[in-house]
C-alpha positions in Angstrom: 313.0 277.6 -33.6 310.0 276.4 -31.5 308.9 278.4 -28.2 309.9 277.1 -25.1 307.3 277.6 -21.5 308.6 277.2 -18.1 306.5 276.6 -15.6 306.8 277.5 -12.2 306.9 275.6 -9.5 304.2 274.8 -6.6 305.6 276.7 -3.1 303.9 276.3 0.3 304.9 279.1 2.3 306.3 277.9 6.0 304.3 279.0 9.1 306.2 282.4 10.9 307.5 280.8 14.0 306.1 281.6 17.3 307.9 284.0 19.2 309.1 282.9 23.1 307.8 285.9 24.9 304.6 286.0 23.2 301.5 284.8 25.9 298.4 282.7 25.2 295.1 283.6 24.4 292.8 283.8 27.6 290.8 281.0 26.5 293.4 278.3 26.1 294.8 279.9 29.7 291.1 278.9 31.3 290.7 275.0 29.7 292.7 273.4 32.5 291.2 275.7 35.5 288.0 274.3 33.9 289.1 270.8 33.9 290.6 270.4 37.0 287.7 272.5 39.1 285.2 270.0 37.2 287.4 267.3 38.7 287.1 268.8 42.3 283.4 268.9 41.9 283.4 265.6 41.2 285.1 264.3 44.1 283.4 266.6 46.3 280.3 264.9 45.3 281.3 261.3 45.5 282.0 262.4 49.2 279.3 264.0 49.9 277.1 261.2 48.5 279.5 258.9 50.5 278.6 261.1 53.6 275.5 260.7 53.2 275.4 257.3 52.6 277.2 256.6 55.5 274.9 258.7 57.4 272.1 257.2 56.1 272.9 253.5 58.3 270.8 253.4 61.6 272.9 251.6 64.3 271.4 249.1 67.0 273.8 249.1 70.4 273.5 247.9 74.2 272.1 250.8 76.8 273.3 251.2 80.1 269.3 251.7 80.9 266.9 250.1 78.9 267.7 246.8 76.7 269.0 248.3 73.9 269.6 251.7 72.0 268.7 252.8 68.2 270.0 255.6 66.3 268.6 256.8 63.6 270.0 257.5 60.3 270.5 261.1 58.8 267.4 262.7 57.9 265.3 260.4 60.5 263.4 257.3 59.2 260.8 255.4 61.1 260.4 252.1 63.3 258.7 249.6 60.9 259.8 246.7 63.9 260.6 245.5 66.6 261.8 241.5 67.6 263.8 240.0 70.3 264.0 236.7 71.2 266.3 234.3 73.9 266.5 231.1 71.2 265.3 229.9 68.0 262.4 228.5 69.6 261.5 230.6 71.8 258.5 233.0 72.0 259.3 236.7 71.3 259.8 238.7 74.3 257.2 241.5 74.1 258.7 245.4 73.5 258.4 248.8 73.6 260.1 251.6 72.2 260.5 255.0 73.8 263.2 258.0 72.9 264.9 256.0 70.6 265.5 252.7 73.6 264.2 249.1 73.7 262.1 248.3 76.6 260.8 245.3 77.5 257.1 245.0 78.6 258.0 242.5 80.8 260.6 241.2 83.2 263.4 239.7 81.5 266.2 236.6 83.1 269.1 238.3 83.8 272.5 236.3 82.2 270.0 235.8 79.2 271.2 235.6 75.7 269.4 238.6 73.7 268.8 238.2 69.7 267.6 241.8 69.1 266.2 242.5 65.0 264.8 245.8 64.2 264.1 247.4 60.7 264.2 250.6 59.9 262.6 252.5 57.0 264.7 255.6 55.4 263.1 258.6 54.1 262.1 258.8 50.5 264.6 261.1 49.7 267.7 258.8 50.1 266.1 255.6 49.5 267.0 255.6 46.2 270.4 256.2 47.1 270.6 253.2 50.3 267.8 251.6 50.2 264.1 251.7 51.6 264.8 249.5 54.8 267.9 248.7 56.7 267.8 245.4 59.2 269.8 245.8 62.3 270.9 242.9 64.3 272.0 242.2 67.6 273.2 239.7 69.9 273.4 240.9 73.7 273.6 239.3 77.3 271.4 240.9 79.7 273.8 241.7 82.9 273.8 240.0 85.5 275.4 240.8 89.1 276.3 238.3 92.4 276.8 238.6 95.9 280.7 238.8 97.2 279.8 237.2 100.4 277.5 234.2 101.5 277.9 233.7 105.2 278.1 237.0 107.4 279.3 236.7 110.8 278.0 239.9 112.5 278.9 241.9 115.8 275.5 242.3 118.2 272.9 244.6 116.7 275.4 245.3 113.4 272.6 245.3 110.8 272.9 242.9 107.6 275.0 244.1 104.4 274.7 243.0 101.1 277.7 243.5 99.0 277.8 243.2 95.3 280.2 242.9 92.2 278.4 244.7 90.2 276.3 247.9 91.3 272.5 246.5 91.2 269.3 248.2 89.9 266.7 246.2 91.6 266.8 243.7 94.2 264.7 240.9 96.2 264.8 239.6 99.6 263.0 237.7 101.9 262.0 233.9 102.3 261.2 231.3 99.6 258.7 232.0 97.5 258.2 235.5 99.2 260.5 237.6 98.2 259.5 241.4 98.3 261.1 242.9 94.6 262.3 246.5 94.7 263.7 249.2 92.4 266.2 251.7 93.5 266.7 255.1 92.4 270.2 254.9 91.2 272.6 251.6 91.4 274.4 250.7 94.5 277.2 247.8 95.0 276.2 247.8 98.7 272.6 247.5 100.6 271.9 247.9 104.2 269.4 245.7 105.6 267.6 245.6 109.2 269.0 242.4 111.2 265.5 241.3 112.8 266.9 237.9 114.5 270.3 236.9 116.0 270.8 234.2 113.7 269.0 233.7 110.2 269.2 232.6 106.3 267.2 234.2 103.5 266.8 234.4 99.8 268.8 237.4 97.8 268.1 238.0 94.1 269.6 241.4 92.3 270.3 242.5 88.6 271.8 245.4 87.1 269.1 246.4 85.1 265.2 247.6 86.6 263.5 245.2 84.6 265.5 242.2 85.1 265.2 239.4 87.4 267.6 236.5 88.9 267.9 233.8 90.6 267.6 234.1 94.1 271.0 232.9 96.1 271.2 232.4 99.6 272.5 234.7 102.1 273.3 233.4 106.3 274.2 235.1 108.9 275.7 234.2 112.1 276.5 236.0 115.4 280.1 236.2 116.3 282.3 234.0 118.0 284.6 230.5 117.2 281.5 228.1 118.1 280.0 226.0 115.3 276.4 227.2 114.6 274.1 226.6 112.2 270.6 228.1 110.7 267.8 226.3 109.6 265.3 227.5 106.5 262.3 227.4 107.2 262.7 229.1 110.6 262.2 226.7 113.3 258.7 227.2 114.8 257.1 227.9 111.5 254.2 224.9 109.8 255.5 223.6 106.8 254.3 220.8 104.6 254.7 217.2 104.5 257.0 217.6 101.7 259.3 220.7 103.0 262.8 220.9 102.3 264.9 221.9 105.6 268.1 223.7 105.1 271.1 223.8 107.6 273.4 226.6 106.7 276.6 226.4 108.8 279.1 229.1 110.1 282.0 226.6 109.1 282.2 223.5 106.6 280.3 220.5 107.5 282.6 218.0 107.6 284.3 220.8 110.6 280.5 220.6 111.9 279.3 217.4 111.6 281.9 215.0 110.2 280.5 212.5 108.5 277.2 212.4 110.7 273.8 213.6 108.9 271.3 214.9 111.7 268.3 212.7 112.3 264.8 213.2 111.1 261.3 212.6 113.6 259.6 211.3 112.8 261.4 208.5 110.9 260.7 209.7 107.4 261.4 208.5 104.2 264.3 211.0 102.0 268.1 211.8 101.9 270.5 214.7 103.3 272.2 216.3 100.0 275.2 218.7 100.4 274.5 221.7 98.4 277.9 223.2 99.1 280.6 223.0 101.8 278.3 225.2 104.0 274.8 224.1 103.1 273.0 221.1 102.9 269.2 219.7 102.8 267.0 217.3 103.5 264.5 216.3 100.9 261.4 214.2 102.2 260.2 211.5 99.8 257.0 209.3 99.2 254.4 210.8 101.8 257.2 212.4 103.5 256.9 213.7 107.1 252.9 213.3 107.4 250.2 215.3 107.6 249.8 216.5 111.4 253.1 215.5 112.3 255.3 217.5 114.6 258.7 217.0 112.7 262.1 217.9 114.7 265.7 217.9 113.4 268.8 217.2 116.5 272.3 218.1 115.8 274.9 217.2 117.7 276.0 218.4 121.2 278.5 221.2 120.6 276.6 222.3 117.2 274.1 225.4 117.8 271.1 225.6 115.9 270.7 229.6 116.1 266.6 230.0 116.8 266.2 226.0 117.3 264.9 224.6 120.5 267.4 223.4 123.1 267.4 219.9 124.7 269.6 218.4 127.2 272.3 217.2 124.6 271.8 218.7 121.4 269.9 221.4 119.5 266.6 220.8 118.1 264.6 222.2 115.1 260.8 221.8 115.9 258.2 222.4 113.0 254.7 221.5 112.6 252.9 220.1 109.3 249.1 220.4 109.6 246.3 218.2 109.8 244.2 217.8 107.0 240.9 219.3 106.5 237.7 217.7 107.9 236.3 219.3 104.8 238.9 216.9 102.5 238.0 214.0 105.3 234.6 213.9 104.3 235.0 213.9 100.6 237.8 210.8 100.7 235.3 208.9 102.8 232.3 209.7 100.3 234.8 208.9 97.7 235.3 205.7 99.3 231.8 204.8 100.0 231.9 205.2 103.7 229.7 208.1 104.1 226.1 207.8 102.3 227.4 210.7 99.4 228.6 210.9 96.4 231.3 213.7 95.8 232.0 215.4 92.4 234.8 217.9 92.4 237.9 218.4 90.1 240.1 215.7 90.5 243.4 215.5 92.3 246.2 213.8 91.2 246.8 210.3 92.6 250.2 211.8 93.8 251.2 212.1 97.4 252.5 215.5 96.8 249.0 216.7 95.3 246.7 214.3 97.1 248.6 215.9 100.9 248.2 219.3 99.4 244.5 219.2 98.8 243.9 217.6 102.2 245.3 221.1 103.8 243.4 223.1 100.7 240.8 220.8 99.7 239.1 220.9 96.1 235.6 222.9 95.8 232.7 220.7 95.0 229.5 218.7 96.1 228.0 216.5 98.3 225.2 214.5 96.6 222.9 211.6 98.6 224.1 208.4 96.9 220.3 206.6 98.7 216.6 207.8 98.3 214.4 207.4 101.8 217.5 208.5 103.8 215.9 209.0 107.5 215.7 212.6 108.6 217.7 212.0 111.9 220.2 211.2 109.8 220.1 214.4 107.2 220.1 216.4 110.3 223.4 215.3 111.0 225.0 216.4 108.0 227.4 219.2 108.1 230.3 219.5 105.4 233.2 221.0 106.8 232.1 220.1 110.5 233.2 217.2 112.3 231.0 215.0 114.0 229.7 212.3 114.7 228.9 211.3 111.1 232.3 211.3 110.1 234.1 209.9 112.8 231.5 206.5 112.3 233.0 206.6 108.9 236.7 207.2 109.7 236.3 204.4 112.2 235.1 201.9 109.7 237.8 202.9 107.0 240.2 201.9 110.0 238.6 198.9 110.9 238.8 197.8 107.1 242.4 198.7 106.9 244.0 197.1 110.2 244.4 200.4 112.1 243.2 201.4 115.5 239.4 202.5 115.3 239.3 205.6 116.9 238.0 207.9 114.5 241.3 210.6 114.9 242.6 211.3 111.6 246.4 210.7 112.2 249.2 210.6 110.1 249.1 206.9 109.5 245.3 207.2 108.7 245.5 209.9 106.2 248.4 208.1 104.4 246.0 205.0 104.4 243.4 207.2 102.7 245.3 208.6 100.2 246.6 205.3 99.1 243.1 204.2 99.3 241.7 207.0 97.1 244.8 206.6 94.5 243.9 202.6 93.9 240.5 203.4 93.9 240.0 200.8 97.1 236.2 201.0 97.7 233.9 200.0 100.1 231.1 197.5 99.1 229.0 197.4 102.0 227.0 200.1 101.8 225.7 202.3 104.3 223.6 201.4 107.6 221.8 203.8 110.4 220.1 202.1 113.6 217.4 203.9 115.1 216.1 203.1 118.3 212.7 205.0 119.7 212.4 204.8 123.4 209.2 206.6 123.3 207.4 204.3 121.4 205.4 201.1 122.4 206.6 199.1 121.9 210.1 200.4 121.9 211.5 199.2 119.1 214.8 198.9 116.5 214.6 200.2 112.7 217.9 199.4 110.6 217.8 201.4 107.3 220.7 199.8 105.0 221.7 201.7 102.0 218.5 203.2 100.8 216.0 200.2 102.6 214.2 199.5 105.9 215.6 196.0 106.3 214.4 195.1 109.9 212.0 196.7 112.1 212.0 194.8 115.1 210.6 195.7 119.3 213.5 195.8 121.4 214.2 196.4 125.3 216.2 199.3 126.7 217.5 200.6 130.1 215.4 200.7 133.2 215.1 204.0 134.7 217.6 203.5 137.5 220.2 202.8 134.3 218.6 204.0 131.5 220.1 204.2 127.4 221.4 207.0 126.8 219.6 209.2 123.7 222.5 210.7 121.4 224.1 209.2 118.5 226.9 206.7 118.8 229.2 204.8 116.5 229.8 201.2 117.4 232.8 200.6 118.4 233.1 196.5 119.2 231.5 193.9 117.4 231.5 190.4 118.6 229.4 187.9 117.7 229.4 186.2 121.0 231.1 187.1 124.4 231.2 187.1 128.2 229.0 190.9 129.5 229.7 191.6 132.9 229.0 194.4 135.3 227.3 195.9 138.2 223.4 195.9 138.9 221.7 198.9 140.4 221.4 196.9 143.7 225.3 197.1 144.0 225.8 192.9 143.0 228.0 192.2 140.3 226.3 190.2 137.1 228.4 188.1 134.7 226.7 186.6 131.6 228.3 184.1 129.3 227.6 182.9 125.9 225.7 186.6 124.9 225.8 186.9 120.8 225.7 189.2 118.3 227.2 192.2 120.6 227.6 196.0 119.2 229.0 198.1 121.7 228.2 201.6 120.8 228.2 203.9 123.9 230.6 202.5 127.1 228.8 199.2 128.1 225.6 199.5 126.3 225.5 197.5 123.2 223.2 195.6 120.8 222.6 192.1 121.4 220.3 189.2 121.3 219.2 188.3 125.0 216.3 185.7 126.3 213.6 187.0 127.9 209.9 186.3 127.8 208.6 189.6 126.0 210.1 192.2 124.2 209.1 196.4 123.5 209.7 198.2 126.8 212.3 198.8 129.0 214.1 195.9 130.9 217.9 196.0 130.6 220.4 198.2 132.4 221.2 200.1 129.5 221.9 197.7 126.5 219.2 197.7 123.5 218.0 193.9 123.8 216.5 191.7 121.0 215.3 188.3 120.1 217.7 186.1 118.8 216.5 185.7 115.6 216.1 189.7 115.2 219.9 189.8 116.8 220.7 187.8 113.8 220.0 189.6 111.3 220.8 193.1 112.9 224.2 192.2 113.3 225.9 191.4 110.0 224.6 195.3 109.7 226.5 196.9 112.2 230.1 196.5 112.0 232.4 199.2 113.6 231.2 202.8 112.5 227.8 202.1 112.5 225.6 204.7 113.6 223.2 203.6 116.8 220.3 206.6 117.2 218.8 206.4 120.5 216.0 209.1 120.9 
């Protein structure tokens, strides 16, 4: 019987079950400690590194001092620049930067729209982390502050008080175009000022800031009581120019003042009254305006007082002056215009009233050249720029006498208007220039006339007797005829009267060229009048209209 095997089989013992009260091993207690400190860490870090990024930004914000404020990021960083600007095309207002503030390095409009840019480099350290440079931006008003009252009524000897909206840093006050600019210690809403007339108007201009300026408003004041009164800017009294504005500032509305009536102008003067508000109004001069030399006065009605004006019988009156113009300016219009014997090169003036009225008062550096070669020395003596005399009022009387005005040689209103236009168009005399000298002490006396450069006639001539002699002295003519009646008295007391005389140049009272008959001619025979031969007479005349200088010596 064969043998039979068993095998036997494959077991795999079972793991011995854990027991519940037995306790891990130390290591597998510390894994999630491990895990969830690691975690903490982490966050820990992402703040901090959020921190400092976050600390890392610079900030750009408004002062209450300067323009504006920067602060800087955490571990510093430096300026690299610096722009502000009022408008995309504007030029960049020029800064400085001092503790951290924006300063301007000049004074800035108040009410201004501000585009402020500065960038900012970070340290190395936590560039890599926000970046190298950071831009700041920032767009900013500059403040701006305002009166709370216009028109002040005031008690006797109260002084003058500014009140503000807004406290104020700086302030000007004063008249146009002279206002005196100051900076106070702190901000005030209120300033005190010294009241130095009853009655007056000025310019006010405050801003918040020290290094801010505004546009100046106006500020009247008016002494107490229910009567309608009014103040005038400039101040009555003062000069102004031919083109002056004058501003009536009143205590109540105009229409409760005046109604519809507009105060006349003297003298008559070419521009318009415009109401500038229900208090204020103005009167703007046009074309030439009031004149040069003209005394200008403004009238309001009876029951309207013009505090500080000038009163009249029925009504209140402004007075001002406007001044002359300059002998100095006289003299180069004339040379411009060919009626002195100059030429006169200086900057030139616009051909606008407005500038042309201005540089008569301030006239134009430059210099006086002799237009003629061989010009007699009698007559170089005479020459003084700047100086009036006799020179210039020959040439002033034959500008008028060429323009339809009254020869007189005075430099009016009416005359300088006439020059101005003259100089403008470029209206010049053609005739040239003459000088008549007559020598007494030579014999035969006789008559040179020097025209524009040439001795044209030298002729013998008669003069005054010694009981009426001619005068010596320098004289413009001032009448030209070429024939008339002369009349007058002889030195025996009998009256002479002599038809049918011709060629006549008055130049000093009653003595006069002219052609006269008489048998010879070269010493003295007349009663004061320079005589000559007819044909001579001929000739000389055409020479000597009015303003033509006669030199008796």
């Amino acid at each position: 019987m064969a043998r039979v095997s068993y095998l036997k089989p494959l077991v795999t013992p079972e793991r011995p079950a854990v027991r519940a009260d037995r306790q891990p091993s130390a290591t597998r207690r510390r894994a999630p400690f491990i895990l969830g400190g690691g975690l903490l860490l982490i966050v820990i870090g992402a703040a901090a590194a959020a921190l400092i990024f976050v600390s890392a930004k610079a900030s750009l914000t408004e002062d209450s001092v300067a323009m504006a404020r920067i602060g800087m990021p955490l571990g510093g960083g430096t300026i690299k620049s610096v722009s502000v600007v009022t408008g995309p095309h504007a030029k960049p207002v020029p800064v400085y930067v001092k503790d951290d503030r924006i300063w301007p390095n000049r004074l800035v409009s108040a009410h201004k729209m501000m585009q402020i840019e500065v960038v900012i480099k970070r340290p190395g350290w936590i560039s890599w982390l926000a970046g190298d440079t950071e831009r700041l931006k920032l767009t900013m008003m500059t403040p701006s502050a305002s009166l709370r009252e216009h028109y002040l009524t005031l008690k006797p000897g109260a002084p003058i008080v500014l009140r503000f909206k807004q406290p104020v840093r700086t302030f000007s006050y004063g008249s146009p175009g002279q206002l005196a600019r100051r900076v106070l210690r702190k901000p005030l809403s209120e300033i005190r000022l010294k009241r130095t007339a009853e009655a007056g108007t000025a310019m006010v201009a405050a801003a918040p800031r020290s290094w801010e300026t505004s546009k100046p408003a106006v500020v009247s004041w008016f002494p107490a009581g229910s009567a309608a009164s009014a103040v005038a800017a400039p101040a009555p009294g003062s000069q102004i120019t031919p083109h002056t504005k004058i501003t009536l500032t009143f205590n109540k509305s105009i229409k409760a003042a005046l109604g519809t009536n507009r105060p006349p102008v003297s003298p008559a003067t070419p521009g318009t009254w415009h109401v500038v508000n229900s208090h204020t109004m103005v009167f703007v001069p046009q074309d030439y305006g009031y004149g040069l030399g003209a005394q200008v006065s403004v009238a309001l009605p009876k029951g309207v007082r013009l505090v500080g004006g000038q009163a009249s019988a029925t009504s209140d009156v402004g007075n001002w002056t406007v001044p002359a113009g300059s002998t100095l300016r006289l003299q180069q219009i004339l040379a411009q215009l060919g009626y002195l014997p100059f030429d006169f090169k200086g900057p030139h003036v616009a051909a606008t009233p407005v500038a042309q009225e201005a540089a008569a008062v301030k006239p134009p550096k430059g210099k006086f050249e002799w237009r003629y070669p061989n010009v007699p020395s009698a007559l170089q003596s005479m020459w003084a720029p700047g100086t009036a005399g006799t020179m210039t009022q020959g040439a002033l009387m034959a500008f008028q006498n060429d323009h339809g005005l009254t020869a007189d040689g005075v430099a009016g209103a009416d005359v300088w208007k006439s020059l101005i236009n003259a100089a403008a168009s470029g209206r010049r005399s053609t005739f040239g220039y003459t000088f008549v000298m007559v020598n007494r002490e030579s014999s035969p006396q006789t008559l040179t006339l020097w025209h524009s450069g040439k001795t044209v006639l030298n002729t013998p001539v008669n003069t005054g007797i010694a009981s009426a002699p001619t005068a010596a002295g320098t004289f413009p003519v001032f009448e030209h005829l070429q024939v008339t009646t002369m009349s007058g008295t002889n030195p025996d007391g009998s009256h002479y009267s002599d038809p049918g005389i011709q060629y006549v140049s008055y130049f000093n009272g009653g003595d006069a060229l002219h052609a006269f008959t008489r048998a010879q001619f070269g010493f003295p025979q007349s009663l004061g009048c320079v005589e000559m031969a007819l044909g001579p007479a001929g000739q000389v005349w055409p020479y000597t209209p009015i303003g033509t200088l006669v030199h008796v010596e």
